[in-house]
N, C-alpha and C positions, 0 to 999 in steps of 0.2 A: 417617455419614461418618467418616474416620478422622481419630485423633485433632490428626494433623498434614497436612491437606491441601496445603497450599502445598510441603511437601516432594515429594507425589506428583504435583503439578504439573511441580517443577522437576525430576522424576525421568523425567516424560514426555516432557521437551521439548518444553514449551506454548511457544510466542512467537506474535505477533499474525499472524494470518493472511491478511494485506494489511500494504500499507506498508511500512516498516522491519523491522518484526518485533521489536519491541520483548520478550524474555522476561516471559513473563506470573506466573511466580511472585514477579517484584519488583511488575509494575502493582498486582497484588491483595497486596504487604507493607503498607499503610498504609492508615488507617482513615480513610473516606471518607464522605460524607453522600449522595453520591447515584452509583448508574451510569448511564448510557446507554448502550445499545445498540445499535450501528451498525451499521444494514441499507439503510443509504439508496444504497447501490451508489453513489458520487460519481462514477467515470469512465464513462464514454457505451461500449455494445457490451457490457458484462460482465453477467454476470446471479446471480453464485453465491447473495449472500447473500437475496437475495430469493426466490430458490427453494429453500433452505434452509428459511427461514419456512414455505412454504406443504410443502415434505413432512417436515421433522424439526424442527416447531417444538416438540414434545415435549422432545425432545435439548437443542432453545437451552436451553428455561425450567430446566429444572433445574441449566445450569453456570450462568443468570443467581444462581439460589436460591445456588449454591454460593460465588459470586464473592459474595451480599452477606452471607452468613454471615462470611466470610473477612474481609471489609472494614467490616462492622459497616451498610453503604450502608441507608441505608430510605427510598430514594427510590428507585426503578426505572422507566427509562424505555425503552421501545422504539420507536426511530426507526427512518422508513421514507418515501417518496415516497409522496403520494397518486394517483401514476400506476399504481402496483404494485397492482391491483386485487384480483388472486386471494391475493395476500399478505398485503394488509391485510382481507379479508372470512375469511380463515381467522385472522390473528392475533386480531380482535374476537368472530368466535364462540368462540376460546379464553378469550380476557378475560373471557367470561359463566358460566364456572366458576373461572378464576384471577385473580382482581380486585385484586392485589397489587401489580400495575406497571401503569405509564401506556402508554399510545399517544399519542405525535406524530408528526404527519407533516407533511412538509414540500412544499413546491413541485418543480418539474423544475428546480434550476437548479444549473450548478457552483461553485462545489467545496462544495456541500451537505454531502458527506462529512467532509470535511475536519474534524479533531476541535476546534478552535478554532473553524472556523464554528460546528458543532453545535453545542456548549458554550452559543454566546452565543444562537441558534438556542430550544432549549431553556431555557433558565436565563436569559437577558439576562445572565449574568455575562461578561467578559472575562477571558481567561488573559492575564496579563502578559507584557510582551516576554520573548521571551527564553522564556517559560514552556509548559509545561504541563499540563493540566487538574487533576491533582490540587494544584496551587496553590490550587482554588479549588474542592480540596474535593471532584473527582469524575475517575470513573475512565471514560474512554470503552474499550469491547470491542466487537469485531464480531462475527457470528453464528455465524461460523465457530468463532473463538476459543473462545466458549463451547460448544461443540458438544464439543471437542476439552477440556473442563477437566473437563467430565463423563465424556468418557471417560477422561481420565488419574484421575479419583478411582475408576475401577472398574479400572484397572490398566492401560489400552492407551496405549501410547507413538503420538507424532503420525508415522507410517508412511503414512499416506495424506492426498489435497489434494483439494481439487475445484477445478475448473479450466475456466475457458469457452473454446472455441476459436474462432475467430471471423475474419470478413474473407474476402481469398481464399482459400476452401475447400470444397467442394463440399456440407459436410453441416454447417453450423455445432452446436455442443452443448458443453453441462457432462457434466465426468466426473470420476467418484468414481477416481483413479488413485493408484499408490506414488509419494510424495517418491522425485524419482531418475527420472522418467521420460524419456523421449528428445521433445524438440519433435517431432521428425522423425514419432518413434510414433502421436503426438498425430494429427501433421496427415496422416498417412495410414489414421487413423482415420476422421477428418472424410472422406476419398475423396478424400486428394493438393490441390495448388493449385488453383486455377482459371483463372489466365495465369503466363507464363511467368517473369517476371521478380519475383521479390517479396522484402519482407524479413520479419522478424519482432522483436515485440515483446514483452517480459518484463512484461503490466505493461498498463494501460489508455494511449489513445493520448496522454495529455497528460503522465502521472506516470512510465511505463514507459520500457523502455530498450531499447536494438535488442540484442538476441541471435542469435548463430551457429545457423540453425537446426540444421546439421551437427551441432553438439557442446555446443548448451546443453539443459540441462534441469531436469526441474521442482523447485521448493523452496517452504520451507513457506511461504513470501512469494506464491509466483507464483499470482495469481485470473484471469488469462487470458493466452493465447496469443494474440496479434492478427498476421493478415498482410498484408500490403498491399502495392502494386504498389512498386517504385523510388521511380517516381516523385513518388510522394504527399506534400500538404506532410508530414504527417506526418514520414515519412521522410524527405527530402531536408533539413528544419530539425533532426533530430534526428543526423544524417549529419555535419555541419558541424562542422569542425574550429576550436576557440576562436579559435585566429589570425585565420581568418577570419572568425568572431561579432564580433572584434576589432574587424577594420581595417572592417569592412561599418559597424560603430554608427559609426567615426569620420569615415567619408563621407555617409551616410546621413539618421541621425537628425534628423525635423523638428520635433523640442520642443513634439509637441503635446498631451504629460500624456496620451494617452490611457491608457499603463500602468501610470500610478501610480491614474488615476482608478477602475481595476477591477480593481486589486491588492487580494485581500482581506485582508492585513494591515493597508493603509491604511484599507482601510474600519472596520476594526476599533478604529483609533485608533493602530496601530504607529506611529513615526518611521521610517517606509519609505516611500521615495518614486525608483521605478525611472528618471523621468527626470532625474531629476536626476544619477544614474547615467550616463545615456545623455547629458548636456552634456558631464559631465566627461569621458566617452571622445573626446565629439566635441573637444574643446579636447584631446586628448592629456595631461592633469591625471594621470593614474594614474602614479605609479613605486613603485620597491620602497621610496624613502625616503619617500612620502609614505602609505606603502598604510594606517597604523592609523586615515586617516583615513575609511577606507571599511570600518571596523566594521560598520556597519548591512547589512553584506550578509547577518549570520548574522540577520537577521529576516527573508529570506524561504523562506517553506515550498513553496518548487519547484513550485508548482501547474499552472503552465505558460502561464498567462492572457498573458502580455506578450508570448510569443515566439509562441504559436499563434493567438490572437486580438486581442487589445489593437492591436500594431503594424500599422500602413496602410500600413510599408515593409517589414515581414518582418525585424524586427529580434529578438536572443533578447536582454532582458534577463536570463532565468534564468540562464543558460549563462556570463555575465560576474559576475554574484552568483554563481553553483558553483566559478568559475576564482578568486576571491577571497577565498572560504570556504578553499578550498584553501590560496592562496597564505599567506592571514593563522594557518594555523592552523602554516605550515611555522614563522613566522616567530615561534611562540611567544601569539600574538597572541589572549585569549580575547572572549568573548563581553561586552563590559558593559553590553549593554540588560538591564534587567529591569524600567523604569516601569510601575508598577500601576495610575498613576492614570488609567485613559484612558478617553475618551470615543468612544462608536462614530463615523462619519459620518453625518452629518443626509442623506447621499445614498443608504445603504447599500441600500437598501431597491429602488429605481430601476435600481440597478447590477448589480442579481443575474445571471448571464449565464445565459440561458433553454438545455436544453439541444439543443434542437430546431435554433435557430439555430448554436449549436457545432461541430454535427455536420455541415451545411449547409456551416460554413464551413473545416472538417476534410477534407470531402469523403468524408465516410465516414457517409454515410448511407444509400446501397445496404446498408448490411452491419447495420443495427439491426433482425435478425432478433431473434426471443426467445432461440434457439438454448438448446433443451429441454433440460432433467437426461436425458441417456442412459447407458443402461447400458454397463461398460467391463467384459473380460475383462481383471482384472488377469494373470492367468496368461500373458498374452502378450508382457507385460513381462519379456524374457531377460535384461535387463542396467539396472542404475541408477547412474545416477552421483549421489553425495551431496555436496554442496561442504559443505566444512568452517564456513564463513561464509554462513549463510544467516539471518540473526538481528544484532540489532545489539548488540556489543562484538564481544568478541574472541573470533576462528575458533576453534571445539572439536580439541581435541589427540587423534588416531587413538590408539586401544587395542587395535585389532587389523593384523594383518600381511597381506602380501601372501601367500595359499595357505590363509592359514586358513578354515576353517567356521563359517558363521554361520547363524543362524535370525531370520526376520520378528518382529521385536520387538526383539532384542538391541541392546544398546549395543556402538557401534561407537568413537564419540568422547563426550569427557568436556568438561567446561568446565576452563578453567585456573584452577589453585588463586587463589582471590582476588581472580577476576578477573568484568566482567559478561559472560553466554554462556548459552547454552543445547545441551544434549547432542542427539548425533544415536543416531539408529537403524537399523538395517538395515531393509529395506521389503521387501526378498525374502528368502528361504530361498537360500542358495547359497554362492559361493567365495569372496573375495577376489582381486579381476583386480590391482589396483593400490591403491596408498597413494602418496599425493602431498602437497606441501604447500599443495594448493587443495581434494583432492576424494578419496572413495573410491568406487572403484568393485568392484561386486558382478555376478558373472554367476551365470546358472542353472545 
């Protein structure tokens, strides 16, 4: 290994590959007692990391070897669903010659993935408000992640995603494609929609976010493309414009703890509790003078439970916790949860939401195909658009111009001096169409 790996990490522009996208040469800067490994697929219809396991689990173990050389970790853990059958019969035949990290595996239930679930899941430990996991000492990575830290210590910048496509589509499937692909590409890969009317999402159906399929495209974040009819609840509560998330909680809401009772913050022991939230809308209690008293909105982790399931009136807690994150953050306002001392829920256990039922109640159970690892001719990829911010801090600053010539690998954008980021890459061999202060785009 070279002598400075976290440099050639950050030189490949690792960031987490689900979620946020957190840059991974800072996860792995601090020395840690244990990883886990997150392959437990937490959103319902996605399949990457699980089928990652079963054909390049070669590739995981050794960015796992790499990430705890780096972190100093001597606990190694690889999490997984005990539904994922061909996953975990191929991960345990590998265990029987690399006996160095554990297997757990967990139940069908959501937000299983979630890294504060897992955490406690694994370890019984709790991340503190406010916190996480390296508080307490461990580094949660997904499969992908490590896939791509092994390749950046052999020199390859993250140029390519795997990505499931799923829902209205005529051929559902994972595909190995260039960051920068067109939805559009994607889902005419799959054989076009399958009814007329549909939307699309960035993103699994609870965590995800609706995207243009005209004009969005892929990034190093996006682990599926989901499409789905208009009218689906999906869609239709994800559609909804705050005002109206608004004035619906102040008519509505019938006070009956169901979202706080299956908030897994709560369960975890946070001082979060969404209906209480949901009174004070109903009593009109919210103003901009009183707003620092609804701090505890930055304790929840968007998992989507109150808005998709939880509520029996189709109310969005999340969406009024996001519109307050916002507002509190305009107003200077930071975060001061950070209680360590907590205690899980004596119910935690009772409340796990099965995923079976989720999907039932998503109405997107038609679409829990496997939808197979299939082969993608990258070459038919003409054009990619790279958004500058696909990673969390601050958007990478373009180093190349509109007309110039670039090759597959090259750095396009840089991180800003002193700032947190991670660098982008060209994904194709070709010109420079455009420079913008959101995206660069590259044609053939």
């Amino acid at each position: 290994m070279e002598s400075n790996p976290v440099e050639k990490i950050r030189n490949a522009g690792v960031v987490g590959a689900g979620g946020a996208g957190f840059p991974t040469h800072v996860k792995l800067g601090s020395k840690v007692d244990t990883i886990i490994v997150n392959g437990v697929e937490c959103e319902p219809l996605i399949h990457v990391d699980k089928q990652l396991i079963e054909k390049n689990l070669e590739r995981m173990y050794q960015g796992l070897k790499i990430a705890a050389q780096i972190t100093g970790a001597r606990r190694l853990v690889v999490a997984l669903k005990h539904k994922n059958k061909e996953a975990l019969e191929n991960l345990e035949n590998f265990h029987q010659e690399h006996n160095d990290f554990e297997i757990f595996t967990l139940d069908n239930f959501y937000p299983a993935g979630d890294e504060q679930v897992l955490v406690n899941e694994v370890t019984g430990k709790i991340v503190p408000e406010g916190g996480i996991p390296l508080n307490v000492g461990i580094v949660v990575i997904n499969v992908e992640t490590l896939i791509n830290v092994a390749e950046a210590i052999d020199g390859q910048s993250v140029i390519y995603k795997f990505v499931t496509v799923n829902g209205e589509v005529a051929n559902p499937g994972t595909f190995k494609v260039p960051v920068g692909t067109p939805v559009s590409v994607l889902i005419n890969t799959c054989g076009g929609t399958t009814s007329g009317r549909v939307k699309a999402i960035d993103g699994g159906p609870m965590t995800g976010r609706l995207v243009d399929i005209a004009t969005h495209a892929v990034t190093k974040t996006t682990k599926a493309i989901l499409v789905f009819p208009e009218d689906n609840i999906v869609i239709v509560q994800k559609s909804r414009q705050i005002s109206v998330q608004m004035r619906r909680a102040q008519a509505i809401c019938l006070s009956c703890r169901m979202c706080t009772d299956l908030c897994p913050r709560y369960l975890l022991g946070h001082d979060l509790f969404p209906d209480e939230l949901m009174k004070r809308m109903y009593k009109k209690e919210i103003t901009p003078e009183n707003i620092a008293n609804f701090d505890y909105a930055y304790l929840c982790c968007d998992c989507g439970l109150c808005e998709l399931y939880s509520c029996v009136v189709d109310l969005s807690a999340r969406s009024i916790f996001n519109y307050l994150k916002n507002e509190l953050g305009k107003a200077g306002i930071k975060n001061p949860h950070s209680r360590s001392d907590l205690e899980v829920n004596e119910f935690k256990e009772v409340r796990k939401v099965p995923v079976p039922r989720l999907i039932k109640r998503l109405e997107i159970d038609r679409y829990a195909s496997h939808a197979e690892l299939a082969d993608f001719d990258a070459g038919s990829v003409t054009e990619v658009k790279l958004f500058l911010s696909q990673h969390v801090g601050a958007p990478a600053v373009p180093i190349v111009r509109e007309g110039d010539t670039v090759t597959e690998g090259m750095l396009i954008a840089d991180i800003p001096e002193g700032k947190l980021g991670a660098k982008i890459h060209a994904s194709i061999s070709g010109k420079v169409k455009q420079v913008s202060d959101k995206y660069i785009v590259i044609t053939r």
